[in-house]
Structures are given as C-alpha cells and as structure tokens.
N, C-alpha and C positions, 0 to 999 in steps of 0.2 A: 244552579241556585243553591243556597245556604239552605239549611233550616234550625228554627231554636226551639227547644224544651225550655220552657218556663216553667222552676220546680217551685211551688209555694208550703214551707213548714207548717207544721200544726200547732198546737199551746204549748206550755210551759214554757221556762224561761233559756228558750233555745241562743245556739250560740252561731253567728252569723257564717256561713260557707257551710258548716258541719251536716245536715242536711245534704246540699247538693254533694260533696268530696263521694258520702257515702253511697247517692243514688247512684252518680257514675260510673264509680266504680262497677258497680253491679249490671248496670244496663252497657258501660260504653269498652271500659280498658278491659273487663273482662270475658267480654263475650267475642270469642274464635270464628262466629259464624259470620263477621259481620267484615271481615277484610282478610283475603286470601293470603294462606300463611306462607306463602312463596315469596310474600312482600314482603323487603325490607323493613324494618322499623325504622319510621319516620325520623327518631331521633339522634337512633345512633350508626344506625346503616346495617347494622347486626341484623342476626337470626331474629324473627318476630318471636318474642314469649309474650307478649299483649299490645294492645291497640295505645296510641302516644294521646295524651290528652294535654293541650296548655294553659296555662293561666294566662289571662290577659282583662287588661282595662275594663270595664263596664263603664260605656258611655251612656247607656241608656238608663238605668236606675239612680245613677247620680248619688250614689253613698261611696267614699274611698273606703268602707268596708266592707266591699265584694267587688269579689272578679267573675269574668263571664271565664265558662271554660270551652278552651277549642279545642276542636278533635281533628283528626286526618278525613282525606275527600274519601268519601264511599265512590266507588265503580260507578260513573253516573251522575252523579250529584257532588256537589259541594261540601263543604264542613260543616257539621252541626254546632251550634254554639248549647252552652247549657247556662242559663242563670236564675237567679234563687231571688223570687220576693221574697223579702224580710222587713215581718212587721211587728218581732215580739217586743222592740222596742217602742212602738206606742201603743203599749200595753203595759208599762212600767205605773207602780201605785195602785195598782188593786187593795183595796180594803175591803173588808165584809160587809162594810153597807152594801159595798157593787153588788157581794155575794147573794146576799142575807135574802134581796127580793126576789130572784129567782128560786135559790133555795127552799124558800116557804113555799111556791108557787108547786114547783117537785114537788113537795112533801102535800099541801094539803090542796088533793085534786079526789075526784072518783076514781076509783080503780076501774071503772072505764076507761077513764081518760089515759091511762099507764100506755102508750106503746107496748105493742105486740114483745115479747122475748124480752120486757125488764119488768114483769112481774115480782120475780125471786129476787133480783137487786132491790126495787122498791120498796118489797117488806123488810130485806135486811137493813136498809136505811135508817126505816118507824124504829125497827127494836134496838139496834145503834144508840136514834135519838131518845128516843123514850129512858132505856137503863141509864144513859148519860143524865138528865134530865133526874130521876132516881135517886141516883149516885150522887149529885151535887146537891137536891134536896136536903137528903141524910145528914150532909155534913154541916148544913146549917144548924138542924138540931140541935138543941141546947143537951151538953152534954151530960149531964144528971139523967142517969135512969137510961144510958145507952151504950153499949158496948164501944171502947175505942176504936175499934176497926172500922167501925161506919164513920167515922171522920178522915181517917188513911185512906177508906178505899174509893169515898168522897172526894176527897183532896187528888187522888193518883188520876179518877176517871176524868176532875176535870182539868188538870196537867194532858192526858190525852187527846182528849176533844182539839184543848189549844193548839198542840204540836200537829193536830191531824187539818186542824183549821190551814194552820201558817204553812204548812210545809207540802200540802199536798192540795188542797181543796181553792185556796185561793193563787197559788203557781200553778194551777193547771187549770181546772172546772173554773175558776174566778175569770177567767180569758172569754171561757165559754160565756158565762152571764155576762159579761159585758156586752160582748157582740152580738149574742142573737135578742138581746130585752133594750129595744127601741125607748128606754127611758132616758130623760134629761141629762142626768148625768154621766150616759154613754154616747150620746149622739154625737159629739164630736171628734170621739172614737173611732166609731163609724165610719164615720166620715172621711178622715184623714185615709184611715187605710183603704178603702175602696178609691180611694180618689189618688192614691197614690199607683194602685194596681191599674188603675184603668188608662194614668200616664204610661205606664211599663210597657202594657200591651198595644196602646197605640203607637209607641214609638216605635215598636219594634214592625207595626202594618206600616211604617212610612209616614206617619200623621204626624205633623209637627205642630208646636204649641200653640202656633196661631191657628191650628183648624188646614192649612193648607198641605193638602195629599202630594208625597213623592214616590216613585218607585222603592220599593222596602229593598234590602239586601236579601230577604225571605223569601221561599215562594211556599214555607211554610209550617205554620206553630203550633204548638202541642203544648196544652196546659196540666201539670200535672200536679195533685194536690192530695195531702194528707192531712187524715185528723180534722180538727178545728179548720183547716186550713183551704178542707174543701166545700166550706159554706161560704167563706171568704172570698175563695175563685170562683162561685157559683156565682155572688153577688156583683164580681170582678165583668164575666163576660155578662151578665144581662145587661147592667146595664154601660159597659163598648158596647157590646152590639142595639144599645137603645138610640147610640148616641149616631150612629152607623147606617143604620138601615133604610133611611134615605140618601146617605151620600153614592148616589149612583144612577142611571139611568134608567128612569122606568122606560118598561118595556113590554110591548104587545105579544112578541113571541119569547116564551120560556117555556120551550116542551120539558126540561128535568123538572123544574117547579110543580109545571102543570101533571105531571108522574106521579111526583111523589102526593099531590093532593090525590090524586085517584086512589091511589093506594090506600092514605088511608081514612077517604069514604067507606071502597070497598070492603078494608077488614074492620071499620066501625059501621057496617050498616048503614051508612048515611045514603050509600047508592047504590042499586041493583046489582050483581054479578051480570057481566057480558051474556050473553045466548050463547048455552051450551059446556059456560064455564063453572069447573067443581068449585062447590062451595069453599070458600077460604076456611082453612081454621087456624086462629092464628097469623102469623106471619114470620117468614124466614128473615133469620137476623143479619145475616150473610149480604142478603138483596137488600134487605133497608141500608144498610153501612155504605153499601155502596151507592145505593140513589143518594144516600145524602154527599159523597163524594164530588156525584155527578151534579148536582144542585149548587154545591160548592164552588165549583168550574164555572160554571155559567153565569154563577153570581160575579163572580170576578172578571166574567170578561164583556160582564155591565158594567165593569170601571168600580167595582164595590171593591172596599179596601183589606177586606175579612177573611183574612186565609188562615183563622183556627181549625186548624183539620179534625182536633179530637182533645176528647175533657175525658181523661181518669183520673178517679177519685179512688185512694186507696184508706182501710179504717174506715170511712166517713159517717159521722154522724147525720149524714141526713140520709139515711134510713130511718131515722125519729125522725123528719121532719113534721109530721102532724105535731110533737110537743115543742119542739125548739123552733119553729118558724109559722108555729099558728097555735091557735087556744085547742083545735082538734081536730079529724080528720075530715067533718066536712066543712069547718072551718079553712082549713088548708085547699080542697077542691075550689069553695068559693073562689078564695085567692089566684088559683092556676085558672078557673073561669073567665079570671074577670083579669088576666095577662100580668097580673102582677109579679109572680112565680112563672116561669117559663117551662114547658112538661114535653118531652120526647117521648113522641111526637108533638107539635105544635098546637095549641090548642087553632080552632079554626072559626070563622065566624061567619054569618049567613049574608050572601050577595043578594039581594032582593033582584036583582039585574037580570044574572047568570042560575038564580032560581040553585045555586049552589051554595057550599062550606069552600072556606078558603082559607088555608095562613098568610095571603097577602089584598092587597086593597085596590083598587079603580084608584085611579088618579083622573080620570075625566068621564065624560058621559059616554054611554056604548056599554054593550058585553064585551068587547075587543078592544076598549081604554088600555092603554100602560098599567101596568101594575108595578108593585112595590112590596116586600115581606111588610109585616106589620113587627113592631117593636121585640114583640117577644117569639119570634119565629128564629132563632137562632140553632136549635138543635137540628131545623130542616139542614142544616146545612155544617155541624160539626157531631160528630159521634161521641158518645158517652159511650165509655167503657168503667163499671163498678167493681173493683178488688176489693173482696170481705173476707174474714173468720171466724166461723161459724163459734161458738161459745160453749161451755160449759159450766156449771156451778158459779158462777160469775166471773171467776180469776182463770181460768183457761178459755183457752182462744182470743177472740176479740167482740166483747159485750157493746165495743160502744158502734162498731161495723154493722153490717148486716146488708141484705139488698135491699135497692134503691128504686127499683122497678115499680114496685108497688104503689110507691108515695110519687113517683112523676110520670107515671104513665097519662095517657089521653083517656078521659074518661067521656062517653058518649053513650047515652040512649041504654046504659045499664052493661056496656061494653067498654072493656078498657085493649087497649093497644100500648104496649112498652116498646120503646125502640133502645133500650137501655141493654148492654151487654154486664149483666152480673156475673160473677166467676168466681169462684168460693175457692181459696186456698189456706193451706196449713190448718189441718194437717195433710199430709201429704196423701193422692189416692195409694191404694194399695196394691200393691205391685203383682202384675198380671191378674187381678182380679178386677170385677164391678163392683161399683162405691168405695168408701172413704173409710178410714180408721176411727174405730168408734171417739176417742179422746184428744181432743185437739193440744198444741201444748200449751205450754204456762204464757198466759199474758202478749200474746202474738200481736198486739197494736201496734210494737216500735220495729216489727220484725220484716215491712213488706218489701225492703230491698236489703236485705244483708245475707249474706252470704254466709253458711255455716265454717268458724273459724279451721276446720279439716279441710274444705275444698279446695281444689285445688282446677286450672286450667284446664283444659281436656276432659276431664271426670262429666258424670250428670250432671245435667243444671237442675237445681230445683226447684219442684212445681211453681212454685210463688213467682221465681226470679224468669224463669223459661214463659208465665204467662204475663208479667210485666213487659217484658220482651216483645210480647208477641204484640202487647196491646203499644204499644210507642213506634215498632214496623220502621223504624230509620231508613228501612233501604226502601219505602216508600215513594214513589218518584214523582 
C-alpha cells in the first residue's frame, strides 16, 4: 500500500508548491537512509546520489496549481505521495479592520492573561505602541513654540507604523486574526478553508462526495503542518474525524480501545493500580504511541475509514492556545471539557453503566452494548508529534513555537496526562556533551525543514531535519 503526507503551509502570502519542493527535499530526495544505495536510481539507471521524486497530477485537491509528488516504492511498501493544502489564497484582502480587533484584544488584556514566554514581546509591543502613539501626537502640535524635529520625527514614526502595518503585520499576523477570532467578518473564511481541508483529507480515506466509502489507495496519512497552518490542521482532523467516528461498526469487543482507557484511568487516577503494581509516575511516551497505533488498527478493521497515523506540528502556535483559541486558560480547559477542542489524551466521560470513564459511548442497553469513540476521541488513535524552538530575546529562535503539552494534555482530578511528543530543536545539542547551546539562532520559524546551504549527502543530518525524519517514519509499515 501507498501512503501520503499532507503538508499544510503557514501565513503570509505564500507561493503555491514552494512549501512542499522544500519539505521533500529534506524529508524524501535527500535522506540516504531510506532506499539502499546499491539501487539504481529510478530515473536514470545510474549510480544512486539521491532518492527520484515526480510530479504528477493532483486529483484529489482539484486546483491546476498543485501537483502531488511521487517518490519511489520503500523495501515493503508502496510510494508515498506528498501534497500541499494551500489556503493562503482565501486569505487575500486582509484589511486592518480584520487586524485592528484582535490587535486591541493582545494589547488590552491582564498580564495575567499574557501566555507563559511572551511577557518581554508583550511589553515591547505597549512601548512600540505607546512612543508611536507619542510620536504622532507631537506632530499634530501646532508648530509655534516647538522645535522642527518633533514634526520629522512625528511624521517618520508614523511612515513606520504604516510600512510595519502593511507589510508585515497584516501579510502575516492579519492571517492570524482572521482565523482564529470567530467574528462575522471572518466566518466565511473559516469556513471555506476548513471545509476545503476536510474534502482533501476525506478524499484521500476513500470518502467520496456523496458520503459513500471506497477502498483508499492508502493504508496510510500523515498530516504535517506549520505556523499558522497548524491550527488549521488541528481544526481540519477534529472536525473529519467528527464527521467519521460513527461511520463504522460498533462493537462489543475492542481490547486496544478498552487498553488504552485503562491506561489512562490508571495514570489519571480515575482507577486503582492492579494488586502489587508500582505506582505509575507518569507515562512512557514510547507505549502510548504505540497503543494509539494499535487502537488505530482495530478501528479500521471496524470498517472505520480513518487511517491518519500522526499530526506534527512544527513552529506552532498553539502552544498559546489558552490566547488564540480561548479568552484563558481555564477558559480553554472548559472547551477541551466540554469536547469542543480535542486533548491527547481524550477527554473521557462517566458511564453510569460500567460505573467507569470512557472515550467512547454504549450504543444500546448493557455494560457489553457496542460501543462507538465519541466525536472528539481522535488522538486515541493518531499521534501528535510537537517540533518547537526554544527562544530568546524575542528574535532568536522561534517565540511564536513552543510546547504544546501543556495546553492539550488531559486534565483530571488535579492530574494531567500529555500523550503529546515535544522535541525542542535549533539550536542544535552540543556535541558529546548534556544539554543545549545556550543561544538559539536568529529567527528559526521558517527554518524546520531546510537544510544548511554547505550540506551535503552523506555528511550529518541535522538535529531539526534527523528529528523531522524520525517523527514522519516512512518506512512505517
């Protein structure tokens, strides 16, 4: 069987393929480890110096401005295909009204309310806006009785502002306010590109537009998203998998299901440890990945259509999630409470029945009724994997990343459980030693698949790109 990476871009006014060319590169034609170099090159029969990748048609996103890319069969398996949702075109027309109420919204909050690690951005903002603010006062002053440079350096600061407005704040953060602030004038934003994403991804499970299920060419998809792009895909698989999670057979026996609920009672306390078993601390991330693996399989061979094997998010801003996807952080809990936001682990809800916590539901009368996952139980059954860069001063590393553990984890009875794998790269560890270099480099947001312009084939791979690698596992089977 095949399998596809679905790569999804982040803000600004990105240019359609440019994203994927670059991911692959990095993840497919240049990595040695993944097709034995004794083999021919697919294309030209020659000695192998990289893996062959082609372009070809995209039938499934339906834009003549993208092609899917195909690669050669892995030892085992099939070819992967690679292709790129692109939605920065219905995002064209940003104005600063879009901006303007998020905008405020940032600016005039508690510094409570700041997310953890953008304290120092926040204040630089206020003094930004304020001297600006300042600056343009001055220059109204009627000019009797003031020096000429308060009208110059009035008139320059707010030449600044504008150029800082147009060219960076609404082409890039304007994206942002659009899509995460649920107001009128964005909702059909919204709309369009999630509904656009949720055709992409059911086409590719075999769902065709009437609702009626075929065998996929897939036996399995990996969504991979950056930036902006992975609130978008967050939005993308809650709700396919809302739309999903009945189409399949309920059923009486699900020992992987019934596992992974055990699991985690036991490390949320909801249920005794066995007689004689060490307390949990914790939980290995290793064994969750894998039960949700195994949950995966069984769900599928309930006839369920849902073979996303794994969600990484690289940058991502929802490590804010408490500000960009709710007014605060127990604001945001409610939400994941109450299954609106979906949290890895699953949130779980109480069976009066079975006298238990469950992520899926009775479909008839009995403790031994069929059962079903419940809407937002989708992580039971695909892996998050978080690529961040840690930050400094605001302009080195990556300020708008960070980990995501925090903000989705299961929170129960004053206990939380992350089944989220965070992985912190660039800068790179330090060689033969324990921990990281004190100073991350400049600006590392656009940097989590490219490849240093000196590398070359054979040489190290670097941390970033070696753990990107590791988290997509093509030779997966």
């Amino acid at each position: 069987m095949k399998q596809a990476v679905v790569v999804i871009h982040g803000m600004g006014e990105q240019v359609p393929m440019d994203t994927l060319m670059g991911f692959s590169e990095s993840v497919w034609v240049t990595d040695s480890d993944l097709i034995d170099a004794d083999r021919p090159d697919s294309s030209t029969g020659a000695k192998r110096t990289s893996n062959a990748i082609w372009f070809k048609p995209d039938e499934y996103s339906r834009s003549y401005e993208l092609r899917r890319l195909a690669t050669e069969s892995l030892t085992g398996r099939g070819s992967t295909h690679f292709y790129e949702f692109y939605w920065a075109h219905l995002m064209e027309g940003t104005t600063f009204e879009h901006f303007r109420a998020w905008a405020k919204d940032l600016l005039w909050r508690s510094p409570r309310r700041v997310p953890q690690g953008l304290g120092l951005a926040w204040t630089v903002l206020w003094i930004i806006t304020i001297v600006a603010a300042i600056c343009f006062v001055l220059s109204l002053l009627p000019s009797e009785g003031k020096a000429w440079y308060w009208a110059v350096l009035g008139g320059v600061a707010s030449l600044a502002v504008g150029g800082l407005v147009n060219t960076l704040l609404l082409k890039y953060f304007g994206d942002v306010a659009r899509y995460v602030k649920a107001s009128p004038p964005n909702v059909a934003r919204r709309q369009e590109i999630r509904e656009k994403g949720v055709q992409l991804l059911e086409s590719l499970m075999g769902i065709k537009p009437d609702g009626t299920i075929v065998t996929s060419e897939y036996d399995r998809i990996v969504v991979v998203a950056h930036s902006l792009g992975t609130i978008v895909a967050y939005d993308i698989l809650t709700h396919s998998f809302a739309r999903l999670n009945t189409r399949m057979t309920a059923a009486k026996d699900q020992p992987e299901l019934a596992k992974m609920e055990d699991l985690i009672r036991r490390t949320t306390g909801l249920e005794p440890q066995l007689a004689g078993a060490r307390q949990q601390q914790g939980v290995d991330l290793d064994a969750f990945q894998a039960q949700q693996a195994l949950c995966r399989t069984e769900l599928i061979t309930q006839g369920s259509p849902w073979i996303v094997s794994d969600f990484i998010t690289l940058g991502s801003p929802l490590a804010h999630a408490e500000f960009l996807l709710a007014y605060d952080k127990p604001a945001l809990r409610k939400a994941q409470e109450r299954r609106i936001l979906p949290t890895c682990p699953p949130t779980l809800e109480f069976d009066a029945t079975t006298e238990k916590r469950h992520m899926s539901y009775r479909t008839g009368a009995g403790a031994d009724a069929p059962r079903l996952p419940h809407h937002a139980a989708l992580f039971a059954f695909t892996r998050w994997t978080n690529i961040y860069s840690r930050h400094k001063a605001i302009l080195w590393g990556d300020i708008i990343s960070g980990p995501v553990g925090k903000q989705f984890d299961l929170a129960v009875n004053g206990r939380t459980f992350s089944g989220i794998r965070d992985i912190a790269v660039l800068p790179e560890p330090k060689e033969g030693k324990v921990g990281w270099r004190f100073w991350p480099p400049f600006f590392t947001h656009t940097k989590y698949w490219t490849l240093p312009r000196s590398w070359r084939v054979g040489a190290a791979v670097p941390h970033h790109i070696a753990e990107l690698r590791k988290a997509l596992n093509l030779k997966e089977m």
